[in-house]
C-alpha positions in Angstrom: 89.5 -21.2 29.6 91.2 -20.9 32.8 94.6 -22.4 33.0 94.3 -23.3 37.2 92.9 -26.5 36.8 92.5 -28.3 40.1 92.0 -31.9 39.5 90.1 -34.5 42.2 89.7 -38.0 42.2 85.5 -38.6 41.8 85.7 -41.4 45.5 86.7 -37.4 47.3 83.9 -35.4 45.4 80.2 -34.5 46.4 77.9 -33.5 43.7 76.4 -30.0 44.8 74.5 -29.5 41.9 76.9 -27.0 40.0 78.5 -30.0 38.3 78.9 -29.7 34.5 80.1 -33.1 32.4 80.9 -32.8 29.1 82.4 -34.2 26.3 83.5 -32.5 22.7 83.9 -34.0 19.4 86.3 -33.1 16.9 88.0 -34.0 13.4 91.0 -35.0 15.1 93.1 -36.1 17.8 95.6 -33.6 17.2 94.7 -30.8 19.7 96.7 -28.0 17.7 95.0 -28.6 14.6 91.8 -30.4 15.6 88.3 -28.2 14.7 85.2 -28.7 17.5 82.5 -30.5 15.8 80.0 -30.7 18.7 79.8 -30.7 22.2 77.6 -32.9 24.5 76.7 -31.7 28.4 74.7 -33.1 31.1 74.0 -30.1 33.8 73.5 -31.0 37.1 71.6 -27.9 37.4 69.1 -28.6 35.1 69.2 -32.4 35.0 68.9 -32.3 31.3 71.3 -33.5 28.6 71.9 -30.5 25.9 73.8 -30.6 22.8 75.3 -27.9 20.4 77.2 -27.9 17.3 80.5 -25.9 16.8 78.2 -22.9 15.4 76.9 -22.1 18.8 79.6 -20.5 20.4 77.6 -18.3 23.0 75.5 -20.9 24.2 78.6 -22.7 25.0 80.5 -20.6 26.5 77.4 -19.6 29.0 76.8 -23.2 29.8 80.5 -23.8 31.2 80.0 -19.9 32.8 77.1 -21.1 34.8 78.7 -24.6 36.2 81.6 -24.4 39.0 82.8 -28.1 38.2 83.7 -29.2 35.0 83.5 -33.3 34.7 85.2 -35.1 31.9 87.2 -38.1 30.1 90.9 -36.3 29.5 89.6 -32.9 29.6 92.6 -31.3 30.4 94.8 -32.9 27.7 92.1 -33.3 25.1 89.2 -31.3 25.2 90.1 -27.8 27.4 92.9 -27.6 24.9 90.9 -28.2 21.7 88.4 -25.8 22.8 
């Protein structure tokens, strides 16, 4: 993941339709030993909700390659870092 996070407040933000929310789950809240059990997006650009487990690495990766925005509860102290 890219380390130039650029953080705005969702009252300044327009959906364009590149907007990816997601939200991971893991066995724990410790983000240097935590393991990814599954991971939850909605895709703007689809409008579909998709879910993968921990096992499907590649389709993961392309869904957050294919979204300019990511959206998220404490996604840059939580889940970037635990992915």
């Amino acid at each position: 993941m890219k380390k130039n996070i650029k953080l705005k407040k969702m009252t300044d933000f327009k959906f364009q339709g590149n907007e990816l929310i997601f939200d991971i789950e893991t066995n724990s809240l410790n983000t240097t030993i935590n393991v990814m059990r599954s991971i939850a997006f909605y895709s703007y650009k689809t409008k579909q909700y998709h879910f993968f487990l921990q096992s499907e690495r590649e389709k993961i990766i392309k869904f957050f390659q294919n979204h300019r925005v990511l959206i998220g509860h404490n996604i840059k102290d939580f889940d970037l870092p635990s992915l």
